[in-house]
C-alpha positions in Angstrom: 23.0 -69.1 55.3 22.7 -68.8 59.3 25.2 -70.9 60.6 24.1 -72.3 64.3 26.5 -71.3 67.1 28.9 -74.3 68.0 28.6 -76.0 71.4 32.3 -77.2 72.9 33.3 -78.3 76.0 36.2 -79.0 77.5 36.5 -82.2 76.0 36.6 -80.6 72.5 39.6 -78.2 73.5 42.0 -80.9 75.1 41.2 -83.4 71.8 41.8 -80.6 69.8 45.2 -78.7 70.9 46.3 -83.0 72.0 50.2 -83.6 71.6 50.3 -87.4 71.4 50.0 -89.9 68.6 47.1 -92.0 70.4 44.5 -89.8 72.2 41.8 -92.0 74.8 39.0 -90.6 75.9 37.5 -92.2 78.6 34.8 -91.2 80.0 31.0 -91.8 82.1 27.9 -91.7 79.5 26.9 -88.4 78.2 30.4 -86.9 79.0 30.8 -85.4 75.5 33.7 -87.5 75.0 32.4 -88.8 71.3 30.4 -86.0 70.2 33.4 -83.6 70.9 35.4 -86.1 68.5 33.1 -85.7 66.3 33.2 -81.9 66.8 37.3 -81.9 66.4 37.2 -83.8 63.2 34.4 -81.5 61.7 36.9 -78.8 62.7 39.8 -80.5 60.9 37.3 -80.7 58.0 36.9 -77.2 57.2 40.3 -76.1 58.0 42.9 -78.1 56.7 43.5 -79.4 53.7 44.4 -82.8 51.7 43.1 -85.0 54.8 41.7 -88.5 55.0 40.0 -88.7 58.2 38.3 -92.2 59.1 35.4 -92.7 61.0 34.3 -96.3 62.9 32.7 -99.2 64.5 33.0 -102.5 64.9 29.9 -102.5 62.7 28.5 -100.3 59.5 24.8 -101.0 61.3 25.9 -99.5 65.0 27.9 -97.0 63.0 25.1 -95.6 61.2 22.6 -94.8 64.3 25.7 -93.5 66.0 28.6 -91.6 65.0 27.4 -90.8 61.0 24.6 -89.1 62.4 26.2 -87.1 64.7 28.9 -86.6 62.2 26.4 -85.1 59.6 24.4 -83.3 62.2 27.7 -81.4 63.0 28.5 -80.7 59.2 24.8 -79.5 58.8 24.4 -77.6 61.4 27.8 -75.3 61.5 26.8 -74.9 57.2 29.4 -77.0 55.9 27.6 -79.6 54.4 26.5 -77.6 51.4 30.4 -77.9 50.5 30.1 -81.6 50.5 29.8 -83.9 48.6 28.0 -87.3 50.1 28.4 -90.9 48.6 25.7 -92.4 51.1 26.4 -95.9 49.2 30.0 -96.1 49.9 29.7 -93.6 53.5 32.2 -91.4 52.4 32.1 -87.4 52.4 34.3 -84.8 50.4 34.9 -81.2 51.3 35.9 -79.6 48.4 37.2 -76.6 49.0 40.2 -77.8 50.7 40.1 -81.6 49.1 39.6 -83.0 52.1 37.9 -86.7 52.9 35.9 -88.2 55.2 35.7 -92.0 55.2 32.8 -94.0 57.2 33.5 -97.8 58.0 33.4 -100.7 60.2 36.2 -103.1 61.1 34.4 -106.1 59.6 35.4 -105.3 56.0 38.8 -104.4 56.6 39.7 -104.2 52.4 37.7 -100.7 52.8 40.7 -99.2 54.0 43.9 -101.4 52.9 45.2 -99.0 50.1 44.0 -95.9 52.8 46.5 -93.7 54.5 44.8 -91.7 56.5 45.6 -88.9 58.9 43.1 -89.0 61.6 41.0 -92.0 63.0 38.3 -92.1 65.0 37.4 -95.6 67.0 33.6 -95.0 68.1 32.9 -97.5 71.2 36.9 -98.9 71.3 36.3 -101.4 73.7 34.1 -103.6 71.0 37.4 -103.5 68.9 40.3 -106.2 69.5 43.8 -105.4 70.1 44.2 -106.9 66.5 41.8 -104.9 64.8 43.5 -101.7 66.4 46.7 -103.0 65.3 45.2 -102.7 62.2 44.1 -99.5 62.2 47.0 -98.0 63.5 49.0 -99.0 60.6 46.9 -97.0 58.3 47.3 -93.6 60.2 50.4 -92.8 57.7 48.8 -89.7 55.8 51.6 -87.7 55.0 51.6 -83.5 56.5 52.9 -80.3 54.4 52.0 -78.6 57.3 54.8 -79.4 60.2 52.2 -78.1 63.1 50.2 -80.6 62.2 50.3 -84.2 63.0 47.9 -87.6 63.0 46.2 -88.6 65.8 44.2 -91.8 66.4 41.1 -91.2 68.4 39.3 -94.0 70.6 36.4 -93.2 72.9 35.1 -95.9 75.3 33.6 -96.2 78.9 35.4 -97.6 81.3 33.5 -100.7 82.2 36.2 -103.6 82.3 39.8 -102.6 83.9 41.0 -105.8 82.8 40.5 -105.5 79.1 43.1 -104.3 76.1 42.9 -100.6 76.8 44.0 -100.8 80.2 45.8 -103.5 80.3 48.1 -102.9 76.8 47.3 -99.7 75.3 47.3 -96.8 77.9 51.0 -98.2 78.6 52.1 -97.0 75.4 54.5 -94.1 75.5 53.2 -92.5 73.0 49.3 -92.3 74.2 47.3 -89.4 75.6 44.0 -90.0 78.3 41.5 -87.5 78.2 39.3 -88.4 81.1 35.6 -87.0 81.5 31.7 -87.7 83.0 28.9 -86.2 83.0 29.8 -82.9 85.0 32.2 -81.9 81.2 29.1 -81.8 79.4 26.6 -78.2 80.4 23.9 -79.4 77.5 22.8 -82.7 79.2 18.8 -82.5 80.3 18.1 -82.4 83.8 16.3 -85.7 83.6 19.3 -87.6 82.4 21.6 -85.8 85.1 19.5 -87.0 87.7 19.7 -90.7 86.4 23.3 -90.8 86.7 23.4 -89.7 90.2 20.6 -91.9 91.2 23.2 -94.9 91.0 25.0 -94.1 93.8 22.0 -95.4 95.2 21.9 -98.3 93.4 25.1 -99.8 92.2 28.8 -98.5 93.4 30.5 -99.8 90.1 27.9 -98.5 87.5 28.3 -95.5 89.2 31.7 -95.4 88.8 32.0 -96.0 85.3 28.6 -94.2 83.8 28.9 -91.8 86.6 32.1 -90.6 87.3 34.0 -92.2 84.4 36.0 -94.1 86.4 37.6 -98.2 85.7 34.8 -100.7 86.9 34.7 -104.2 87.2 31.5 -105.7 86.3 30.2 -108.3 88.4 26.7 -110.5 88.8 25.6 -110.6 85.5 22.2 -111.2 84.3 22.5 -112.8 81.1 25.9 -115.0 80.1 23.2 -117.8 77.5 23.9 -115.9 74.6 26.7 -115.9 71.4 27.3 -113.7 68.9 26.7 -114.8 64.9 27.4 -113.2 61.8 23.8 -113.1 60.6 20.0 -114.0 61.3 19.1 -117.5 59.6 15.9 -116.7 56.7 12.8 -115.1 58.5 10.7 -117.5 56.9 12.4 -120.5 58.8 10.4 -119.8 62.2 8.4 -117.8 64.2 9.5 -113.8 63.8 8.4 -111.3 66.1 9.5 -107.9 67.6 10.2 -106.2 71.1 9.5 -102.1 71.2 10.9 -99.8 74.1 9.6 -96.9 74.0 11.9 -93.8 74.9 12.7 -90.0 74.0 15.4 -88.8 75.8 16.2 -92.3 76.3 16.7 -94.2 72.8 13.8 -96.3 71.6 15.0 -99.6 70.6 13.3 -101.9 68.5 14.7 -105.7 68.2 13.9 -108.3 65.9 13.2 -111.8 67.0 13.5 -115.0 64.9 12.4 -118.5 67.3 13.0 -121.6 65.3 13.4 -124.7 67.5 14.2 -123.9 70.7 17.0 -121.3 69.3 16.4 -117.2 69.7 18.0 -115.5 67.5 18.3 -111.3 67.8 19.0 -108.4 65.5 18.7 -104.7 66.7 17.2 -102.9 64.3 16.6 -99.4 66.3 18.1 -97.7 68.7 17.4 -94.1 68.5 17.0 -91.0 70.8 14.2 -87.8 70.4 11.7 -90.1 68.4 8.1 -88.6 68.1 5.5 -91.1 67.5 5.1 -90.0 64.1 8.6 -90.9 63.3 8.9 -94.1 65.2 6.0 -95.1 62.7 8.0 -94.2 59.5 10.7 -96.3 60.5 8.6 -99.2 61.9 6.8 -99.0 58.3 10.1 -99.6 56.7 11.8 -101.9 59.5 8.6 -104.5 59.9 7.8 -104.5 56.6 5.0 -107.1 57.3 2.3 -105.5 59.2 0.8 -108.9 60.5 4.1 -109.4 62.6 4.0 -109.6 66.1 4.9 -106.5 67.9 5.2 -106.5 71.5 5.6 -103.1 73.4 6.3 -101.2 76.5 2.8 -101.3 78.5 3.8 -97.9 80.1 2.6 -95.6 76.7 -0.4 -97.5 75.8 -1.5 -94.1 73.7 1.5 -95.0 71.1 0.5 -98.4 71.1 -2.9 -97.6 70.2 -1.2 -94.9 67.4 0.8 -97.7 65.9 -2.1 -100.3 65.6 -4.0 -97.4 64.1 -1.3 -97.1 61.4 -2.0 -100.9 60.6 0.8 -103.0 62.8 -0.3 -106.0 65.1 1.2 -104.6 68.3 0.2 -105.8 71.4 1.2 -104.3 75.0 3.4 -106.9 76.9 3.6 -109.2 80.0 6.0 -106.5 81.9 6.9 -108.8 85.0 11.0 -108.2 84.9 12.1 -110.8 87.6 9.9 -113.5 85.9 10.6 -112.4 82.3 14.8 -112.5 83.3 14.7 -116.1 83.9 12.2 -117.2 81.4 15.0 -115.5 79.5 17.8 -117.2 80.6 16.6 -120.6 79.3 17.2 -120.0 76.0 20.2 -120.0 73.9 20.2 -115.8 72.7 22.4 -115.7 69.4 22.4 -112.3 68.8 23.8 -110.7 65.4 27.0 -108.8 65.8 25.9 -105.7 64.5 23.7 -105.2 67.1 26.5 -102.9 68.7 23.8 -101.2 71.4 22.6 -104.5 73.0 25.6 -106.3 72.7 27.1 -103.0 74.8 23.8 -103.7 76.7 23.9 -107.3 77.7 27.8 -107.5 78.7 27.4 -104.5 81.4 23.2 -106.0 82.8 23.8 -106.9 86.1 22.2 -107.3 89.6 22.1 -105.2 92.3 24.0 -105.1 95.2 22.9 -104.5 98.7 25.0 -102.8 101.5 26.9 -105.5 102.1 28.0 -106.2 98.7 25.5 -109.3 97.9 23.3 -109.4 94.7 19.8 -108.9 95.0 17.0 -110.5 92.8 17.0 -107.0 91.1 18.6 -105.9 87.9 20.0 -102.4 87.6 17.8 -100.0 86.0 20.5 -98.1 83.4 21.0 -98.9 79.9 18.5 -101.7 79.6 16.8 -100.8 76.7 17.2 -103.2 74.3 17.1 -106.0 76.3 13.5 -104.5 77.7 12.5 -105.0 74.5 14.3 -108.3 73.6 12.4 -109.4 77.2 9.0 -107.9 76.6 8.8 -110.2 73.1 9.6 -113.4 74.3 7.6 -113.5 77.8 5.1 -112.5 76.3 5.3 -114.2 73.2 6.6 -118.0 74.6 5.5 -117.7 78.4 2.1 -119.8 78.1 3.9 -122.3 75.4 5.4 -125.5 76.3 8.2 -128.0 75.0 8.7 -130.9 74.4 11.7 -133.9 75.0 13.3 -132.1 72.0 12.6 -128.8 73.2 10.8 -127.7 70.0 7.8 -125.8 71.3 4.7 -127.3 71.3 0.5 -126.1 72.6 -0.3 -124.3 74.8 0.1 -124.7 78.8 -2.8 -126.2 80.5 
């Protein structure tokens, strides 16, 4: 079997040969800092032995478009997964030549991992995470080492958008905690295109450029959207009105949300948010994530060719009213409760903000970086609820006259 040849960065090295109990990697988008994780505990895989190694998200959903797959990908690609074994029901991996385990979970089910003692965790996306549910966590990291060079580490990975949250403000105090800072400069494989994005916000908006850009603590300020809550689930599909919102994207992820309206109340569920998507595979997944064709789809007007592909394959998808300023405060109207394992437009919607001029005033004018989701979310209901009006009880009614 040809094994690929391993990309590492610097990232990888300092996580790798780190000397403290709690390693934080904070870091700009792209920096590497998860993937490099990832990379480490891969490494750990195939070379030690009698491990539990943990794996997670605040959610098995976010999890599971995130980390797993790069997890796997790693495995797969360096030829180790034909060592493996893989319970995809219960997320878990074993390497059997050394008896080693590797445990996938979220921190909503928290009996997953009582009875666990593991030796290395990784907490994808740490600022979703509480203080308690780290405190959690870092009373399972008690795996037990034959080897005395070797010693548990707790891995979290996070950008730096709010210097006022637990990380900062608790965490990186602790004695016994390592910071492994990075941006976009640590990683050589990122595209051109995406590079270029990141410097462009220099232009646009000094403290998304110092947190997605340099990896440096922001403060986030002006926000779009503050009319939404989180819930634990979507209320039945067949108690109102269910549409859907598509984003297009390759290098950026394509993100598909899920839309129930019953009286007055949005409600929102992510149900993909994924990078390097052909037409052809966006279409698999729509087949098995809309699995009623007559549902409303409404899509980015910029690709009208896959729109015109994906009504082919037999789904009612319509290109949508695209007007952002007008869309943004139809928007705001409504009450958003959006499910909590929507992890990417959750991330989305706490860091949407306006722009700033040069004197530091917000402009009618949202920043254009990681809006993804919440393009689609918007795209849906304009277009959907724009020409519909309400009544004294604010249940919608006919149409606008």
């Amino acid at each position: 079997m040809t094994k690929k040849r391993s990309k590492i960065t610097r990232i990888f090295r300092e996580n790798l040969n780190a000397h403290k109990r709690i390693v934080v990697n904070i870091g700009g988008a792209r920096s590497s800092k998860s993937y490099s994780v990832c990379q480490v505990l891969a490494y750990k895989l195939r070379k030690e032995y009698g491990k539990e190694i943990g794996i997670c998200r605040k959610t098995m959903p976010a999890l599971k478009m995130t980390t797993y797959r790069d997890m796997t990908g790693i495995l797969s690609n360096w030829g180790t997964l034909p060592f493996c074994h893989e319970q995809k029901s219960e997320h878990w991996i074993k390497y059997h030549p050394h008896n080693n385990h590797l445990q996938f979970f979220s921190i909503e089910d928290p009996t997953r991992i009582k009875s666990t003692k593991f030796h290395y965790i990784f907490i994808e996306e740490a600022d979703e995470f509480t203080k308690d549910d780290f405190t959690i966590l870092d009373t399972r990291l008690s795996g037990t080492n034959t080897n005395p060079n070797e010693r548990n580490h707790i891995y979290l990975a996070l950008n730096p958008e709010n210097i006022h949250g637990w990380i900062p403000e608790y965490l990186l105090k602790r004695p016994d905690v390592q910071v492994i800072k990075s941006n976009y400069k640590d990683n050589p494989f990122l595209d051109d295109e995406y590079i270029q994005t990141l410097e462009s916000l220099k232009h646009i908006d000094q403290n998304a450029y110092r947190v997605y850009t340099l990896g440096e603590w922001g403060k986030t300020e002006g926000l779009i959207y503050t009319n939404y809550d989180l819930v634990d689930e979507m209320p039945p599909l067949d108690s109102g009105e269910l549409i859907f919102g598509l984003d297009f994207g390759y290098n950026n992820p394509t993100a598909l949300i899920e839309i129930l309206i019953k009286d007055n109340e949005v409600f929102v569920n992510e149900k993909l948010y994924e990078e390097k998507l052909i037409t052809a595979d966006l279409i698999d997944k729509i087949k098995t994530l809309v699995p009623d064709s007559t549902s409303e789809i409404f899509a980015d007007t910029a690709e009208p060719d896959k729109i015109e592909e994906i009504k082919r394959a037999g789904f009612n998808i319509h290109p949508s009213e695209k007007s952002v300023r007008d869309g943004i405060n139809f928007l705001k109207k409504f009450r958003l409760h959006i499910t909590k394992n929507s992890g990417n437009l959750i991330k989305e919607i706490r860091g949407y903000a306006w722009k700033k001029d040069k004197d530091g005033k917000a402009i009618d004018e949202p920043i254009k970086f990681r809006d993804h989701a919440l393009d689609a979310l918007r795209y849906a209901c304009y277009t959907k609820l724009k020409n519909f009006v309400r009544d004294d009880t604010g249940i919608f009614g006919g149409i606008k006259t």
